[in-house]
N, C-alpha and C positions, 0 to 999 in steps of 0.2 A: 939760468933760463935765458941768458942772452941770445941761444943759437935758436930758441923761437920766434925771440924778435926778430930777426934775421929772417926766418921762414916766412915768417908772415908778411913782411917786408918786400921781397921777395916773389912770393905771390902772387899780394898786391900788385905788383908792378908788371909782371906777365898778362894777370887779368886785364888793366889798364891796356894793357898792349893788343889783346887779342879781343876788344873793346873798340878800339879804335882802327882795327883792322877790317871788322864789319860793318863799318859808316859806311856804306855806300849810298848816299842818295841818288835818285837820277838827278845826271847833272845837264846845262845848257847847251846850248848845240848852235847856238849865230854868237855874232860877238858885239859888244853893247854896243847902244843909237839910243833912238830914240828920241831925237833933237827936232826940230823944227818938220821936218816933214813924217812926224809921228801920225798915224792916222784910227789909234785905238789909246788907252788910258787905263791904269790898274791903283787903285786903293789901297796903300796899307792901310789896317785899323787895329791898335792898338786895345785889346782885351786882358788887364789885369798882366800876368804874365805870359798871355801868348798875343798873338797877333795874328789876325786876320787879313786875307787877301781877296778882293772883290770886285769881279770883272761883267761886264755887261754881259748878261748871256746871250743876245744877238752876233756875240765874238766867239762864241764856241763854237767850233764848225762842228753840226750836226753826226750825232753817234760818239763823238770824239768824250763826254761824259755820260754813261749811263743813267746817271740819278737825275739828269736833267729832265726826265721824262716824270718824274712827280714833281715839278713842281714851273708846269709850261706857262704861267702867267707871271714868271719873275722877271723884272725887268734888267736885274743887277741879280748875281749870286756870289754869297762871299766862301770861302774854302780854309778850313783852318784842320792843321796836323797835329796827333798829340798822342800819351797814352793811353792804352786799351780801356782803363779802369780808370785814371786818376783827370783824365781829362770828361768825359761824364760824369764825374763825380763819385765813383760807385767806392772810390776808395782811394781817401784823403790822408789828411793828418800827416804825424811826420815820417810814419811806417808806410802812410800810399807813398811818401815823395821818393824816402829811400828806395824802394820796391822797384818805383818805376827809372830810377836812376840807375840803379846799383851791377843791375844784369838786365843784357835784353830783353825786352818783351812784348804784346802786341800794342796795332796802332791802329787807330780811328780818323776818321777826314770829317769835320763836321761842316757838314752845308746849310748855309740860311740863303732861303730866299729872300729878294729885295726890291718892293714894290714902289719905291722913290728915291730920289738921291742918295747917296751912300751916308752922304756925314748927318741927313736928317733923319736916316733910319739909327744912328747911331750918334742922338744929339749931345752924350755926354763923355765922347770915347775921342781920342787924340786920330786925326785922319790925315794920310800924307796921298797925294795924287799923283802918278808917274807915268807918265806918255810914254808909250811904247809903236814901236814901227810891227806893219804884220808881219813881219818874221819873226819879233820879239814876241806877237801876241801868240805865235802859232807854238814856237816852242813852250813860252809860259804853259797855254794850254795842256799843251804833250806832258810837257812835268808833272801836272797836276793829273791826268788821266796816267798816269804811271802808279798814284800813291793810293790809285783805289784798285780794290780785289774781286773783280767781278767771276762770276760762275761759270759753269759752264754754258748756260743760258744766253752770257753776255750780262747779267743783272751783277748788281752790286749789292750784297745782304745789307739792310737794316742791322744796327749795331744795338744802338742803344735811341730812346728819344732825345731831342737837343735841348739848349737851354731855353726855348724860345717854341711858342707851338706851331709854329711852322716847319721848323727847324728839328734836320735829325744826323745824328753819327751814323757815318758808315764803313764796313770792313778794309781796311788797309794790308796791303804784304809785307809794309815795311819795318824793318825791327826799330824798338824804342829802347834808345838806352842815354846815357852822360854825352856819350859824342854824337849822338844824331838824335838831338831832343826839339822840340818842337818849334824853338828858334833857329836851329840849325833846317830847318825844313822850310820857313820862311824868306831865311837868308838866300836858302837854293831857288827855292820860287822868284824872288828878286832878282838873280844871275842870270833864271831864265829867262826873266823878262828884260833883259838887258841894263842892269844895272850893275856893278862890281859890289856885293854885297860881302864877299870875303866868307860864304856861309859855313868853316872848318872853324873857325873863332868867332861866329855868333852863338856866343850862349846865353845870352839876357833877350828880351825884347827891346831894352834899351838899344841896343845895339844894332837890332831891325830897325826901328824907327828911324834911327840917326843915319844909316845909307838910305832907307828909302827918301828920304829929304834931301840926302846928297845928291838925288838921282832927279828929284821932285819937287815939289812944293809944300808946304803946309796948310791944308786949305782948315783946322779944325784941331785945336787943343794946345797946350803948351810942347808937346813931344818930349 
């Protein structure tokens, strides 16, 4: 039965291949700053294993995200990327993780609004801060208005509810898989906000966190 090992071996390793030939996130478009004459600011915040990214909505240039139209009294809105099913929760355990790992599948953006400072809305969560220049904020932006699926309306479906009752999932186009998982989506938000986040080798949130402080500061948690 050796020549099955082989096959599946084999396989394996073409799937792997034509796996990581479909990572395409949108990627950055200026080349990092962000230094002293920075004139905007973006939040990581670390969520269990993913991480959240949370920019003043006064910095979204208007139309630029659909969804920001439910929810016009947020002061801060935070954007986080995941799988279709395993990231709402609808299907966990260790058949969700493999599921969502294993072969592409769909993806979800989930949006919370943020009606007070970033780390007090999130007083028990690791929160790193990172000054960005408007060119860094413009493209962040754009990245982020890439990873949602709007209609032909211009609207963005309601996906699922969020974890928070403010808070909801929305339709994404982009595929989920092992090499474009929901840190590597982070890491790319990070690039475009002018940070060198390296997001083809971010696969943990550890791994977010620790550029976005390279980048930033630590205003909240151990990291």
């Amino acid at each position: 039965m050796q020549w099955w090992r082989s096959l599946l071996l084999g396989a394996g390793a073409v799937w792997l291949v034509v796996l990581a030939a479909r990572c395409h996130l949108p990627r950055r478009s200026v080349s990092a700053g962000g230094g002293p004459d920075s004139t905007g600011v973006i939040y990581v915040v670390q969520h269990g294993w993913h991480a959240g990214i949370a920019v003043r909505r006064a910095d979204v240039p208007a139309g630029r995200w659909p969804v920001l139209d439910d929810i016009a009294d947020a002061q801060y809105v935070e954007v986080g990327w995941g799988e279709a099913q395993y990231y709402p929760g609808a299907s966990r355990g260790v058949w969700g993780a493999l599921r969502a790992g294993a072969w592409p599948t769909g993806s979800v953006v989930h949006v919370v609004p943020i009606d007070r400072p970033v780390p007090d809305r999130f007083p028990a969560r690791t929160v790193v801060r990172v000054p960005v220049s408007p060119a860094e904020l413009d493209a962040f932006t754009t990245f982020v208005a890439a990873s949602f699926a709007a209609d032909s309306t211009g609207r963005v479906p309601t996906a699922a509810p969020g974890y928070y009752a403010d808070s909801r999932f929305y339709a994404s186009p982009l595929p989920y898989h092992v090499f474009n998982n929901c840190n590597h989506w982070a890491a790319a938000a990070l690039e475009a906000a002018g940070c060198d986040a390296s997001p083809r080798w971010a696969f943990t949130v550890g791994q977010v966190i620790s550029r976005a402080k390279a980048c930033g500061t630590l205003v909240q948690g151990e990291g």
